[in-house]
N, C-alpha and C positions, 0 to 999 in steps of 0.2 A: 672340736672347733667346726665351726659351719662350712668354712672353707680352706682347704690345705694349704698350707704353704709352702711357696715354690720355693726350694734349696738351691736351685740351678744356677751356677756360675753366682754362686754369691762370697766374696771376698771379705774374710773376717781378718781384723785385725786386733791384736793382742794387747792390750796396755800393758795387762800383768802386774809386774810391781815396779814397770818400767817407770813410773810418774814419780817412785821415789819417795814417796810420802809429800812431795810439794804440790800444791794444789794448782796454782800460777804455770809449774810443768808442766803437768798435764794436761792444762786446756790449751796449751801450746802443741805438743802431741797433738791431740783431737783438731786442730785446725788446721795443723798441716797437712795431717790425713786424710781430714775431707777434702782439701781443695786437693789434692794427688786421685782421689776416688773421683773428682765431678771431673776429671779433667782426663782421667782414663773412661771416665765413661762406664764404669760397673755398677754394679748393685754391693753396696758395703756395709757393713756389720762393725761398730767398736766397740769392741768386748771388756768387760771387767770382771777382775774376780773379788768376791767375794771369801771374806774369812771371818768370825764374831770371834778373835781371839781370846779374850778373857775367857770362853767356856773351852772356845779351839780348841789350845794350847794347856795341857793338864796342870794343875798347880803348881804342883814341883818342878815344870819348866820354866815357869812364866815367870821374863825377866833374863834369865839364862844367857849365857853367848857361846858356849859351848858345843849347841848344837845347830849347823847351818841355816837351816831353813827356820829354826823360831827367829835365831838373831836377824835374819832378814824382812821374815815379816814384821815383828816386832817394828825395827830399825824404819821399816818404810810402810806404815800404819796410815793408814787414812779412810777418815772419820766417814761414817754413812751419810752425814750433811754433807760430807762435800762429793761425793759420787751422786749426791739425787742433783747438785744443781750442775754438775758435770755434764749429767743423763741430757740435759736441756739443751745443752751447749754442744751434744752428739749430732742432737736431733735437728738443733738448726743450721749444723754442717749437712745435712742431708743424709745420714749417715741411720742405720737401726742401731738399737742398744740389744746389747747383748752382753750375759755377764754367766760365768763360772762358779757355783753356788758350793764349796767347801763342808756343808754345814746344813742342819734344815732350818733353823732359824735365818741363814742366808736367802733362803727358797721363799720365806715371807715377806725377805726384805727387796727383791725381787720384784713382787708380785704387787707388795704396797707401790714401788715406783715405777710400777706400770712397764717394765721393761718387756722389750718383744720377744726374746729369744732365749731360751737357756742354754746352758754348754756345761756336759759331764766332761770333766778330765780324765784321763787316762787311770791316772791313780785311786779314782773314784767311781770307775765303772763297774767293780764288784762291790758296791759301799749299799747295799742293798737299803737299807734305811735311807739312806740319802736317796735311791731310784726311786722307793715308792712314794716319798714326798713328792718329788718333782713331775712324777705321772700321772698325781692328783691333779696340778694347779692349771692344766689345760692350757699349755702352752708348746709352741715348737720347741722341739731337742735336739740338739749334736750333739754327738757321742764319738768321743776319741778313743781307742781301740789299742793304746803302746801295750804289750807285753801280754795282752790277752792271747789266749788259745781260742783256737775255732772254736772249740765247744761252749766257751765262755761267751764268747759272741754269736752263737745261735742264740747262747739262754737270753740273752738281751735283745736280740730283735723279737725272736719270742713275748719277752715280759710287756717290751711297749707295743706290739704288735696287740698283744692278749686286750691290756689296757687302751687301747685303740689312743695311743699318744701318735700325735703326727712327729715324725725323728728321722733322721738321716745320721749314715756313718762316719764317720773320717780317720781314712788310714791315717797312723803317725809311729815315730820312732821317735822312743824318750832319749836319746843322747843329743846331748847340747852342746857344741855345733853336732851334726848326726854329718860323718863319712859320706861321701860318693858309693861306697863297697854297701852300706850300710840302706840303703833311702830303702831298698826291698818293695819298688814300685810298683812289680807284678804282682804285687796283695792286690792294685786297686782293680786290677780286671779279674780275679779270683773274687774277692769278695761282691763286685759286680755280678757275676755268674751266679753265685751261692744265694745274692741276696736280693732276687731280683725283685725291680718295683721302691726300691731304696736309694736313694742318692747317695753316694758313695762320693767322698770330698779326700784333702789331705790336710793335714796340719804339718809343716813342713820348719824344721831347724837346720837347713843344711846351710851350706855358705851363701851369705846375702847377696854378693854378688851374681851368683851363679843363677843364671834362667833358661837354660835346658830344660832341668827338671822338670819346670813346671809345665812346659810345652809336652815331654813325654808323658809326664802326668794327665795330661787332660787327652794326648792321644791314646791313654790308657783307659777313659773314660772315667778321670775324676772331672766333677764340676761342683765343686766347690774347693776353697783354697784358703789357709792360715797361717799369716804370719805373726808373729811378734814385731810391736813397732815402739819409736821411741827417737829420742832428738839425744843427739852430744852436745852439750854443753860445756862450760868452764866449771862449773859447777857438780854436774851428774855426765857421766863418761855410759854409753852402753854399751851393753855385754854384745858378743861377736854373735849370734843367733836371731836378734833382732835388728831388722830394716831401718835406716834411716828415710826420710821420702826419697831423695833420691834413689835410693837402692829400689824403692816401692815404684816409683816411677819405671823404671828399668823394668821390673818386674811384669807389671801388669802387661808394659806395651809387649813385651815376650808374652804372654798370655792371648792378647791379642793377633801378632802373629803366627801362633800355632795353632789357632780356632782357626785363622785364616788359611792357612795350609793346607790343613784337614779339609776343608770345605764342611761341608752338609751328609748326614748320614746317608737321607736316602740318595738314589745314583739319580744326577739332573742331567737334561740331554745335552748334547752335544753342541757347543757353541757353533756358529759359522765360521769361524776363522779355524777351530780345529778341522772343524768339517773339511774345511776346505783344503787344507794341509793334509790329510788323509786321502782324500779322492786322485789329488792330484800324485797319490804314490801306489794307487789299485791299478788294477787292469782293467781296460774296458771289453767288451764282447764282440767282435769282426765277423763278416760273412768271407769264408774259405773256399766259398762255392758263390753263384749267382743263386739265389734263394728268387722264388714267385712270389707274390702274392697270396695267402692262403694256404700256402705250402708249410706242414709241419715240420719242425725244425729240426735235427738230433744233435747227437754232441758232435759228430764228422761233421758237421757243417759249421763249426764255427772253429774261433781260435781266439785266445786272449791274450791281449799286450796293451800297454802302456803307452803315452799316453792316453787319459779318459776323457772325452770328446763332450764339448755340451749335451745334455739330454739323451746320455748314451747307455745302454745296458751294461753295466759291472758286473763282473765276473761271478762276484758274488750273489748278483739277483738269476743268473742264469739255472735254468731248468730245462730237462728234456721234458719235450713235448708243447713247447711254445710255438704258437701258428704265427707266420710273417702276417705285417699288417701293413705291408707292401711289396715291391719287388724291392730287392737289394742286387749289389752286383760283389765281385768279390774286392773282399777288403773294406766294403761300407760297412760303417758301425752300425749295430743295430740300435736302434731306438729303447728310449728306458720304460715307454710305456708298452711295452713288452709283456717286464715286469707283472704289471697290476693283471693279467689276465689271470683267472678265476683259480683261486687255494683250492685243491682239494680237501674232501675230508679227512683225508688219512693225513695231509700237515696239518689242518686245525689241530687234529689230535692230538698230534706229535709235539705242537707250542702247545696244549694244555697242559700235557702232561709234563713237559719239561715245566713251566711254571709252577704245577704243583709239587714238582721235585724238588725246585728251590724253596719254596716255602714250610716244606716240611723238613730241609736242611735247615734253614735258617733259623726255625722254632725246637731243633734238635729233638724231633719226632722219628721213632723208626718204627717201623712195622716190618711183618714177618712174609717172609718171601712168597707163601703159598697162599697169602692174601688175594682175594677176588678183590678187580676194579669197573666201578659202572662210570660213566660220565653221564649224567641227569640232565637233559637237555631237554626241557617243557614244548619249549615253542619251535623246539630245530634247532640241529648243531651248529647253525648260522647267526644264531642270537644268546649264544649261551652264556657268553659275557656280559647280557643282563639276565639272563634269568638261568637259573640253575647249579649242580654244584656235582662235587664229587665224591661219592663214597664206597671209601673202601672198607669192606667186612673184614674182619679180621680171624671174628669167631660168629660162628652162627648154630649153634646148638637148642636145648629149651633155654637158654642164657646166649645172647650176643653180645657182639660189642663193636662200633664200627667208626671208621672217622669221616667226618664232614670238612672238607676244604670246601670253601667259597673263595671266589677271585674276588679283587674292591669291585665294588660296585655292585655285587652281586643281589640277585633277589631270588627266595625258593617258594611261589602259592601256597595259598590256603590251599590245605589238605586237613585229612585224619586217616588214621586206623582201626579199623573194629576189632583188630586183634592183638594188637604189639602194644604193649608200655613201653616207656622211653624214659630215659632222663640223659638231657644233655651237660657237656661240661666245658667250659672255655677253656682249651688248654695256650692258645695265641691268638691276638689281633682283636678286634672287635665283633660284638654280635647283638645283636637287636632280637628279640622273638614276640611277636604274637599270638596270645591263646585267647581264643574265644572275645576278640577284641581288647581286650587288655595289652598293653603295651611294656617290657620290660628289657632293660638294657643289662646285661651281663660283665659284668667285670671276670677280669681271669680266675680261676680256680673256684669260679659259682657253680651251682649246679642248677637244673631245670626238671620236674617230672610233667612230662605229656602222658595225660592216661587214655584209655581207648575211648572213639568218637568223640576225642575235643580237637577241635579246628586249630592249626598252629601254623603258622610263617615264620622265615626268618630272613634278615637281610643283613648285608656287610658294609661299610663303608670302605675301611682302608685292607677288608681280607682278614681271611680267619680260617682255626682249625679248632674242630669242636668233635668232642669225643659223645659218642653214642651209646649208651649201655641198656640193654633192652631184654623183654624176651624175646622168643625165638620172631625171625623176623619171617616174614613169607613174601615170597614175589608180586602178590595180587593184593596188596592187602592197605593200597597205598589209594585215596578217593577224594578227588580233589575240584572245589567250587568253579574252576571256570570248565562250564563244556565243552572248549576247545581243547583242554587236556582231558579230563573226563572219559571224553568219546575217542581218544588218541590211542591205537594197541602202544602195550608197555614196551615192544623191541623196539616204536618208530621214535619212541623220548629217551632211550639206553642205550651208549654205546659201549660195549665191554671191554675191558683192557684186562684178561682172566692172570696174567702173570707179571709183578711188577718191573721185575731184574729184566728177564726174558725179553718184554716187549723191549728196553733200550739195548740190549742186547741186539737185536733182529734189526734196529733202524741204524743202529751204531755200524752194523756191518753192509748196508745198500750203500 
């Protein structure tokens, strides 16, 4: 497909054999569904399954009531005319089609009604004939996961990964209603972890009522969700595992409440009103002494208490070695533009490095204690947050190997090497590279070779960690287009951080 399609928070609902064989149910179903999806406000999906029973169904059963699931398919049969003018009446609910293909003759019938999405069942995930139909026909997949082992669900993200099918997971448990003891919700941040770059959803039979779940669920990091839906009537009664609207109704607005909860992954700043609630429970920073003008300041000279005074230095902005920038007497609060008098370089270093710490936690990168670290700083430690990066060697033999953090926004010049090959590797975040003016954008786990005397950049947007494997690298070997670095000795662009532990060590204890 030219363009992937976003799984994210999309809401399937099940018809199943919920419509009963009545054709008049079902588009009753189908509309109340929609107006419950336009009126929660999601993105929704009404699913059907398909079965070509006459071939289904082996000879010798066909007709049978003996055995459950023929007698019910059988019993609630409906015709492929009346799911294509169903399909119509999905679609002008606002709603995708989406249908569960039993069969490969199902997969044609699919694809002739133009249907948007497919859905592997559980039962059907090792149905290998039926996968590679379905990974022909070049459409989106979900794939329900009951009863599978890891290993069976590697081979499948594998198979469609291999067949470049655009697919997403959905944890489920095949018990109809499925226990509270039973939902095993911690698969959806496991298989999260396992299968990263996958949407990971649930298909969910627990009590219809109940919407916790589905709140823990998505704070487990499912976004996508399946229910079974269906209307009680006088007529057709439905089974306890499928939703009526109201129950969908309920559902969703819990859905919506616990997005709302969570907030946003990345951390947003701090509102004014919490600000404000926080300040007013710090301590502010008092002169203990009568302080001059000019006069450098130590910690005996001050003291901190509460209340924090408009425009006042916090305890927590306080440092030795801040020069008064007035007289003070004792007990006046000092001033918060205190504060802004000039970072050294050893804190620059000390927030770099703690930011690159976090980010090579957060990408679950580790590296080996007796790792050398440079901080690459082109233009001076004062600008390093546009331009420059960090790397740490790890190995440097006639074989190296080293990692590249860039902070967002970052940018590294054109340069080359007369002596090191290279090939880079996306391990987290984004990476841009230019060779020789060529422009190419890196997805995770691409690789890149720079070979000696070709011109290469690179740049981050939102930050990154990019693996370097080279030959043996040399200190001088690095020669770069603008003369401003060019003509710059290599110690006045490197700042060395030689022990990783050590250094937080050393600052952990000042």
């Amino acid at each position: 497909m030219s363009k992937p399609f976003n799984f994210e928070n999309l809401f399937v609902y099940d018809l199943a054999n919920n419509h009963q064989g009545d054709s008049e149910h079902a588009r009753n179903i189908v509309s109340q569904v929609g107006r419950v999806n336009r009126e929660g406000k999601v993105k929704g999906a009404l699913k059907f399954q398909f079965r070509q029973l006459d071939s289904f169904i082996h000879p010798a059963y066909q007709g049978r009531s003996d055995h459950k699931y023929v007698k019910r398919f059988s019993e609630t049969r409906l015709e492929m005319d009346a799911f294509a003018k169903l399909a119509g009446h999905v679609r002008a609910e606002g709603l995708l089609t989406m249908c569960t293909p039993f069969d490969e003759d199902s997969v044609d019938i699919i694809c002739d009604m133009g249907l948007d999405i497919i859905k592997i069942a559980s039962c059907s995930a090792d149905d290998r004939p039926l996968l590679e139909k379905v990974a022909r026909v070049n459409k989106p997949v979900v794939i329900s996961t009951a009863g599978l082992r890891t290993d069976e669900i590697d081979w499948l993200v594998n198979f469609f990964e291999t067949e470049r099918t655009d697919f997403a997971l959905m944890h489920c448990v095949a018990l109809y209603p499925t226990p509270d003891d039973k939902l095993q919700l911690n698969q959806i941040t496991a298989m999260r972890e396992r299968y990263r770059g996958v949407t990971i959803g649930w298909s969910t039979h627990e009590d219809q009522n109940a919407t916790a779940p589905v709140q823990i669920a998505y704070a487990l990091g499912a976004r996508m969700f399946e229910r079974h839906v269906g209307l009680n009537t006088e007529k057709h009664k439905l089974n306890s595992y499928s939703s009526t609207p109201e129950q969908l109704e309920k559902w969703i607005a819990a859905f919506h409440a616990g997005r709302a909860m969570l907030g946003h992954e990345e951390r947003p700043p701090t509102s004014p009103a919490e600000r404000q609630t926080l300040v007013e429970l710090k301590r502010g920073t008092y002169a203990k002494r009568d302080i001059a003008k000019g006069e450098t300041i130590s910690r005996q000279d001050v003291f901190f208490a509460m209340p924090v005074q408009d425009g006042q230095l916090i305890s927590g902005q306080w440092r030795p070695g801040l020069v008064a920038d007035k007289d003070y007497a004792l007990n006046d609060a000092l001033n918060s533009g205190l504060g802004g008098q000039g970072v050294s370089d050893d804190q620059l270093v000390y927030q770099i490095m703690l930011q690159v710490r976090g980010m090579l936690s957060k990408a679950q990168v580790h590296i080996n204690e007796d790792s050398s670290i440079e901080i690459s700083h082109h233009y001076g430690l004062r600008r390093f947050r546009e331009f420059g990066a960090v790397i740490i060697t790890c190995i440097n033999r006639t074989y190296a190997k080293k990692l590249v953090i860039q902070l967002p926004r970052q940018k590294h010049p054109y340069h080359f090497h007369k002596l090191k090959e290279e090939t880079f590797q996306l391990l987290d975040g984004d990476l841009e590279i230019v060779k020789e003016g060529q422009k190419i954008r890196m997805n995770l786990g691409d690789t890149f070779l720079v070979e000696p005397n070709q011109w290469h950049k690179f740049a981050t947007l939102d930050g990154c960690i990019f693996e370097e494997v080279s030959t043996t690298a040399y200190a001088n070997d690095s020669f770069y287009e603008d003369p401003a670095i060019a003509n710059m000795p290599r110690d006045d662009r490197k700042t060395k951080v030689d022990n990783w532990l050590q250094y937080f060590r050393m600052k952990h204890a000042l």
